[in-house]
N, C-alpha and C positions, 0 to 999 in steps of 0.2 A: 831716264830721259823720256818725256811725252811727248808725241807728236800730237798737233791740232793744225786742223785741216782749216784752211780761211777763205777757202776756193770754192765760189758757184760752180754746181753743173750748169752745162751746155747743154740746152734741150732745146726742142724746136720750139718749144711755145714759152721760154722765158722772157724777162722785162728784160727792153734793149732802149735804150736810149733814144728818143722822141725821133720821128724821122729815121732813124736807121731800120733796115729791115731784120726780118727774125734769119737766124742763122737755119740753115738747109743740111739736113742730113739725110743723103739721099744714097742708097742700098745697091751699087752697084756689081757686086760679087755675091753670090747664094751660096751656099753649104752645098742646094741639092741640086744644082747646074753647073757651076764654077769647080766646088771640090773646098770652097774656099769662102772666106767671107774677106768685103772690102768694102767702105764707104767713104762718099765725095760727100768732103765739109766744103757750108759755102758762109760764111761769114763774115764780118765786117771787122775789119779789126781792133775794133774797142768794144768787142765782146764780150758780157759776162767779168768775170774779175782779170783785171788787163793792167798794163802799164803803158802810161803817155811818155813817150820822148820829146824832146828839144822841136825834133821836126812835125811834129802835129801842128806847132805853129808858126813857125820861125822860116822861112826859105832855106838859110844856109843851116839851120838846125842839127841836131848831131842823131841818128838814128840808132835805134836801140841794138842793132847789129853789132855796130862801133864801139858800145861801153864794153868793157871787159866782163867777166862772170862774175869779180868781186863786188860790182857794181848793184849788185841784186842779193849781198850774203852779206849778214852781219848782225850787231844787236839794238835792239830794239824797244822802244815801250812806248805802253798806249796808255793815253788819257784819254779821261772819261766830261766828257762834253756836254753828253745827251740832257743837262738841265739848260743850257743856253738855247734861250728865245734868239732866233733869228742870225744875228752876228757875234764871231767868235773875236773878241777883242785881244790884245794882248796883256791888258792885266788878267784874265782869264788863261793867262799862258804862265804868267811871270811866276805861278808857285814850285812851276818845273823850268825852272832854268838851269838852275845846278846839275839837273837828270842831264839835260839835254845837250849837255857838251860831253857826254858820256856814251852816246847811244849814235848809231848812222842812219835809223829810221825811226820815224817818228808817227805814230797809228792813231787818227782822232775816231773812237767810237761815239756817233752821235745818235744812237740805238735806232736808227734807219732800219740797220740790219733785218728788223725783227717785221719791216716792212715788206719784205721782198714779196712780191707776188699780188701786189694792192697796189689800186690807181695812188693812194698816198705817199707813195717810196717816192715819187717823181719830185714833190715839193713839201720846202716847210724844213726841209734839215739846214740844221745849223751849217753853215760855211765861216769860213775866216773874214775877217774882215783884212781890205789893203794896208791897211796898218801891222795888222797882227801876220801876214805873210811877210813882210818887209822885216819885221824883227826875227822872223825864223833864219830868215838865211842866212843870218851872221852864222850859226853854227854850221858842222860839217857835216851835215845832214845828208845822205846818196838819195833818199825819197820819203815823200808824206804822204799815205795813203788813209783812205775813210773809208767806213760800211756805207758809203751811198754814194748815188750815181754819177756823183761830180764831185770835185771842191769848189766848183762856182754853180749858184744858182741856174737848175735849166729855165730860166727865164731869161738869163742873164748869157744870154748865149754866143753876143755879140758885146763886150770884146773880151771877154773870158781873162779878166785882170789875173782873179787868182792863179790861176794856170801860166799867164806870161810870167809872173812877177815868177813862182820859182824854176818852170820849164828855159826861162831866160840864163838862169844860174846852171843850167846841166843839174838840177833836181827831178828825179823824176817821181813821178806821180801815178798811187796805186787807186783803182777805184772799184769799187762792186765789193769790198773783202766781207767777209762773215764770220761767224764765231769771234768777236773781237771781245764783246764783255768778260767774261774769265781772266780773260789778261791786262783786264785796267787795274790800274796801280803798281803795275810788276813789271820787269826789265824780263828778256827773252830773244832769242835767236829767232832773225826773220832770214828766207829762204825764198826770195819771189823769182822764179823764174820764167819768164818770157819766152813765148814761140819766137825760135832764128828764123826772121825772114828779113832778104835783104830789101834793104832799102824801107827800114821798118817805122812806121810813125807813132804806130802801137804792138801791141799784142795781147792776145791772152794768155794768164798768167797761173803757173801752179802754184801757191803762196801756203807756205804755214809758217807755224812757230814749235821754235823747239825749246821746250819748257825742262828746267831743273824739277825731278820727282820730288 
């Protein structure tokens, strides 16, 4: 069995979603005062590689406290996107249909990934189109996660269709992940797990895959 890691570090100076601030880690216990070390995180909750709940946008929404653990553990596979200009259509889905009533998470590499750290990663990735979300949710999908910083264009900020259309189903939604290429074409054990905090809209997430050797 291989573990592969899909999880940004958290660093003070990573790319954070337009308008949010950079995450704070500030050094509050020393070694050679305290005896001890300790640091206060200050960050925004759709930090780095994270998961959206129901309640990011919904009032009565259901918060990520509330899903169970099995909600975040399951199998998985990722298609490989990264040739699609602009919108992901649903005939661009329909050659994995058979996969996809087989699997609980569903990983779209749109080789973003390889963006991170460039004013580029912000725009230009392929997104779904409302068609092509509308046809995923027939299956029994727990979350759809991408290597980039949304599944709706940050342009498109207002009304964030892609994100109602499956956060409205109790789908939830991973975004920031990395190292996805290796595992395009192959089915795999996803492991995303979410900071417990109550009353949670997001969190950031430790997410890999656990690969057959």
């Amino acid at each position: 069995m291989n573990i592969l890691d899909l999880t940004r570090t958290i660093t003070p100076d990573m790319p954070v979603y337009p308008g949010t601030k950079l995450p704070q880690m500030i050094e509050t216990c020393r070694l050679e005062t305290e005896g001890f070390r300790e640091t206060e995180l200050r960050m925004y909750s759709h930090t780095g590689t994270h998961m959206d709940s129901p309640a990011h946008l919904f009032p009565a929404g259901k918060t990520l406290d509330r899903f169970s653990p099995n909600s975040f553990y399951g199998t998985a596979m990722a298609v490989d996107v990264s040739a699609v200009k602009g919108v992901i259509e649903p005939e661009d889905l329909l050659p994995y249909q058979q996969a996809l009533q087989e699997v609980n998470f569903l990983i779209l590499y749109t080789g973003w990934e390889h963006l991170w750290g460039r004013k580029e990663y912000y725009h230009g990735f392929p997104v779904l189109s409302p068609a092509a979300a509308q046809w995923l949710i027939q299956f029994k999908l727990k979350a759809v996660g991408v290597d980039a910083i949304s599944v709706d264009t940050v342009e498109a900020t207002s009304p964030l269709t892609i994100h109602k259309i499956f956060l409205g189903k109790d789908i939830l939604l991973i975004e920031n992940l990395c190292n996805i290429q290796p595992l395009t074409g192959q089915n795999f054990t996803l492991c995303c797990l979410p900071l417990k905090t109550c009353r949670a809209d997001g969190a950031p997430a430790r997410a890999v895959a656990l690969v057959q050797a």
